[in-house]
N, C-alpha and C positions, 0 to 999 in steps of 0.2 A: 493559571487562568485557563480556564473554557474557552476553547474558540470557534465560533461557526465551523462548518463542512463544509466546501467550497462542491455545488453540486453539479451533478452533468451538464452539459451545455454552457459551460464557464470554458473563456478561451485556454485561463491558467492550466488546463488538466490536461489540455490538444499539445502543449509549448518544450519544447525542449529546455530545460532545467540547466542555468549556469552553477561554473564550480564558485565557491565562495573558499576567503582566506581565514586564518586564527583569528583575526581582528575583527570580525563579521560583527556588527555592531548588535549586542546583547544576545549574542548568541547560548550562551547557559541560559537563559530565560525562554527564550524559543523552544530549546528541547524539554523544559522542563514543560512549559505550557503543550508540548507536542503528547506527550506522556499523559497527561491529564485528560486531553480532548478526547484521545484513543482509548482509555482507558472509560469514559464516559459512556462512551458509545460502542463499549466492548467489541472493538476491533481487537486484531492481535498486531496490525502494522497499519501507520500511516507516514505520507510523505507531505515535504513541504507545501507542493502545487495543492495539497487539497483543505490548505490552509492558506493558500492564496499566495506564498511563498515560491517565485519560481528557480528556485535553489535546491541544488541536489543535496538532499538531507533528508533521510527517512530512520524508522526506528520500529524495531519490531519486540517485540513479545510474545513470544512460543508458546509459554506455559499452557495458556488454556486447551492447546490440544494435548498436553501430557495426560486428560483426564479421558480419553478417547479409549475405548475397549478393545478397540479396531487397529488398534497400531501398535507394534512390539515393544516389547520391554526396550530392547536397543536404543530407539528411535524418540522412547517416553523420557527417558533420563538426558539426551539430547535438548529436548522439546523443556522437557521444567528449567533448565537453567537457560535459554533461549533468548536472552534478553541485550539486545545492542543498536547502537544508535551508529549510523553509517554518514560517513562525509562525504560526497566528490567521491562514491565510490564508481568502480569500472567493473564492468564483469568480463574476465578474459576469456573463461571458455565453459559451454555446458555441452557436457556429455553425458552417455547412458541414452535407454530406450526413455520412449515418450509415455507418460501416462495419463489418462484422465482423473481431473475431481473436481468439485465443483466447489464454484468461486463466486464470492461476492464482495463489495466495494463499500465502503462507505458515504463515498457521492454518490453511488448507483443502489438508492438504496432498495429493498424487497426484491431482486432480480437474483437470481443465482444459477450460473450456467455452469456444465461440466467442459474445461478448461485442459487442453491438451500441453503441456511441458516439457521441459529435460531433465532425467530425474538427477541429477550433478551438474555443480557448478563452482567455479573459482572465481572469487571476487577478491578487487583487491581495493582497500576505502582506509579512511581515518576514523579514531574511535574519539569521542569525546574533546577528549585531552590532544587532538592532532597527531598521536603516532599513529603509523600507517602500520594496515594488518593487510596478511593477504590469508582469504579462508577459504578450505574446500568444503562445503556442504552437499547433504544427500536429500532426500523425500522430501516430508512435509517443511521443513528450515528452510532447503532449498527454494520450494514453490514459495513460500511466504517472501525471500525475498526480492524472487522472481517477479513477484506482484508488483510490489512497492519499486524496484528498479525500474518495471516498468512506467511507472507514474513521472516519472525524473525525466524518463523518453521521450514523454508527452502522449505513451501508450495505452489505454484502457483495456483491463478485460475483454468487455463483448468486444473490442477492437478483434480478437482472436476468433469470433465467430462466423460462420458462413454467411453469406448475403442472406440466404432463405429465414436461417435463425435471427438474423437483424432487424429484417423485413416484420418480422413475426412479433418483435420487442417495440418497435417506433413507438406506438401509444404508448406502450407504460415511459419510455424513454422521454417522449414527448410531456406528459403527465409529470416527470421531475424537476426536467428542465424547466416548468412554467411554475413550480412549486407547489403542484397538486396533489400531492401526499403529505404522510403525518409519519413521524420519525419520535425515537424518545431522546433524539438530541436535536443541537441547535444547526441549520442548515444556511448556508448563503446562497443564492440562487442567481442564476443569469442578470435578470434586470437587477438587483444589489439587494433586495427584501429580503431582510434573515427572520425564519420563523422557525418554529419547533412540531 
């Protein structure tokens, strides 16, 4: 099932995200309905809080940058089989220099800023089925789930930009959270009105 986008200005997205257990009530429906909404709204990752869910559970899909002409072979074959759904994960450490590229949200939607990173990272989470993985990832893998841990944080993207740069976003910012944009998916908005 489709489910709204839980959109900026929603407390859920500000909130630090609890761990959940195997008995998580309907939880294979969640992810599956998680996968469909993302997939709707051709994201490549969303997390639970942006479904209104404030449980650490997100899920990404690479693939669509393996089609990037910009990014090495190494990287590409990485990126197409890219596909995992994350529990209660932790990230232990991100190392390597810092790089930028620009990012955008699917609560935050038409905004895209150039987003400074760590280009490595060690995460360590539950896969589906509750066994625990611990993974090293690099480059674009890394930033995607760098994003979406952030959501689980309670962290935003523009959360990473400078005062001046934030300054400079409020109207359009302002303008989502009231729900005065047009999106080609379903959105849920601060006061609860979900429109498209």
């Amino acid at each position: 099932m489709i489910l709204p986008i839980v959109a900026y200005g929603s407390n859920v997205l500000k909130t630090k995200a609890v761990n959940i257990t195997p008995d998580f009530p309907d939880l294979e429906t969640l992810i599956e309905n998680m996968w469909e909404t993302m997939y709707n709204a051709n994201g490549v990752g969303i997390a639970a809080p942006q479904i209104g869910k404030s449980i650490r559970l997100f899920v990404v899909d690479a693939s669509p940058f393996s089609k990037d002409d910009e990014i090495s072979d190494d990287e590409i074959s990485t990126l197409k089989n890219f596909k995992k759904v994350f529990i209660n994960p932790e990230l232990i450490e991100e190392t390597g220099g810092e790089w930028d590229f620009t990012e955008g949200c699917l609560s935050i939607p038409n905004i895209r800023e150039d987003i400074s990173r760590r280009e490595m990272i060690t995460i360590r989470y539950y896969d589906e089925s509750f066994e625990e993985i611990e993974l090293t990832l690099k480059g674009l893998a890394a930033r995607i789930v760098q994003h979406e841990y952030d959501h689980i944080e309670g962290v935003l993207f523009i959360d990473k930009l400078s005062s001046l740069k934030k300054k400079l976003l409020k109207g359009k910012l302002n303008d989502i959270s009231k729900g005065k944009i047009k999106t080609e998916y379903k959105m849920r908005y601060p006061q609860g009105k979900i429109k498209r």
